[in-house]
Structure formats: C-alpha cells, structure tokens
N, C-alpha and C positions, 0 to 999 in steps of 0.2 A: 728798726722793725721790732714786732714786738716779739717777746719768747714765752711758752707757754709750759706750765708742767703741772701736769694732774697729779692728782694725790686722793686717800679716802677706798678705794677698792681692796676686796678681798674674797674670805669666805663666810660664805650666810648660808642657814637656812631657810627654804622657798617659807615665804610669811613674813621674812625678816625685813631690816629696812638698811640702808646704805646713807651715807653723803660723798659725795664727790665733790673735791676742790678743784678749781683750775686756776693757779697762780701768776700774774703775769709781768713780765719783767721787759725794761724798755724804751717801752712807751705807756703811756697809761691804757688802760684800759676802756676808758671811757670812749676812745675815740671808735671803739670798732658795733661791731655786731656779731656777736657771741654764737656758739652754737656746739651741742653735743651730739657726738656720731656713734657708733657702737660697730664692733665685727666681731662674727662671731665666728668658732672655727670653718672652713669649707665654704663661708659665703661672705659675699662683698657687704662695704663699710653701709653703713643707711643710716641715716638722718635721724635723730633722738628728740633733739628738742633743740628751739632755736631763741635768744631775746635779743630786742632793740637796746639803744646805746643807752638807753635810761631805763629799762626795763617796763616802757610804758606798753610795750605788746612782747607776746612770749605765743609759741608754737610750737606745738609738738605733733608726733606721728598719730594717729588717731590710735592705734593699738596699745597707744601709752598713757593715754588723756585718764586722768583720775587718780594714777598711783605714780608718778614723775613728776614733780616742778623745777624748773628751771628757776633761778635765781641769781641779782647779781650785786657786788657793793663793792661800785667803783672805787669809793672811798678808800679800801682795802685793794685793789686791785685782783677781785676776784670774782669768780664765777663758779656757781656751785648747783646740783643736780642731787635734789633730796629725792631718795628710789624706795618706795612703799609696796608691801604685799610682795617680796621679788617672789619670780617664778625660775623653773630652770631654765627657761626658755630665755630668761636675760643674761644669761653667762656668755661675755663678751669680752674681748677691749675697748673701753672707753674712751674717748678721742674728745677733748676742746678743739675748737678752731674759730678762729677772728676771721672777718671780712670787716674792710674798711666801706663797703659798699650798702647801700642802706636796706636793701633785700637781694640780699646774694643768692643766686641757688647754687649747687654741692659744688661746682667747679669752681665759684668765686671765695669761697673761704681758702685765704691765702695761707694763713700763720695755724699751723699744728703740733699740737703737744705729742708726746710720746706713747701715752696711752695706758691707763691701769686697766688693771686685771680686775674683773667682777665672776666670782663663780658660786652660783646658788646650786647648792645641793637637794635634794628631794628626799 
C-alpha cells in the first residue's frame, strides 16, 4: 500500500501563498487518484481539491476555484496544492489521500497522510 506525508504548511499572512507537498512512498503514485482534504478546528474534514491518475481532470470545491491548484508529478512521486490569496478562513489541516478507484467519493479515499498545519493570520 501506498504511504503518504504532507509537507509545505505553516504561518502566512491572509494575501499570502503556500505550497503543499504530498510525498508518496510504496507504491507509485501513478496508480491512484489524488486528493486534498482540509479540517478545520470544531468542523468535519471537506473536500479541497481532487486530480486524476495523470492529471488530465482536477476538481475542486467551488469555494476554492481560482486561488488553489491541485498538481501532480508522478514522475517525482508527488502531489502538490499551490494556495493563492489565503484567507483566515483556510486555516486548517491539510490531508492528501489516494483512491485506487477512478472517481472516488470521500469514503473511497483509502490511503491518508497525517496532515500539515496551514494557519493564515489576519
């Protein structure tokens, strides 16, 4: 199975920009379908951004659409989440997670990372 560990999270100021890595160890990464989740304190996990096994479709929450790209290079065996304009309102844990399945919804992503820390100050 595959192992995943984020990395890239910290402290920003709202306007500022982030990247997140998600590294993966295993298996290749190629084989799955990527996806970033977010929690944020007092409420459950939700759905960030999702890409296919070659990155030829990517999704994201509509709340997010314009300042988040999902990204990935198999090649490298990663997965990465460039965060534009943050707000305070993105101060969360960050969560990768694999499905081997070719459009998973939140309960089919098998394989999850541990989760960084994003905290946008105001």
């Amino acid at each position: 199975q595959v192992q995943l560990v984020e990395s890239g999270g910290g402290l920003v100021q709202a306007g500022g920009s982030l990247r997140l890595s998600c590294a993966a160890s295993g298996r290749t990464l190629s084989r799955y379908v990527m996806g970033w989740f977010r929690q944020a304190p007092g409420k459950e996990r939700e759905f960030v951004a999702g890409i296919s096994w070659i990155g030829s479709s990517r999704y994201y929450v509509d709340s997010l659409k314009g300042r988040f790209t999902v990204s990935r290079d198999n090649a490298k065996n990663t997965l990465y989440l460039q965060m534009n304009n943050l707000r305070p309102e993105d101060t969360a844990v960050y969560y990768c997670a694999a499905s081997d399945k070719p459009a998973p919804r939140y309960s089919e992503y098998d394989y999850w990372g541990q989760g960084t820390q994003v905290t946008v100050s105001s």
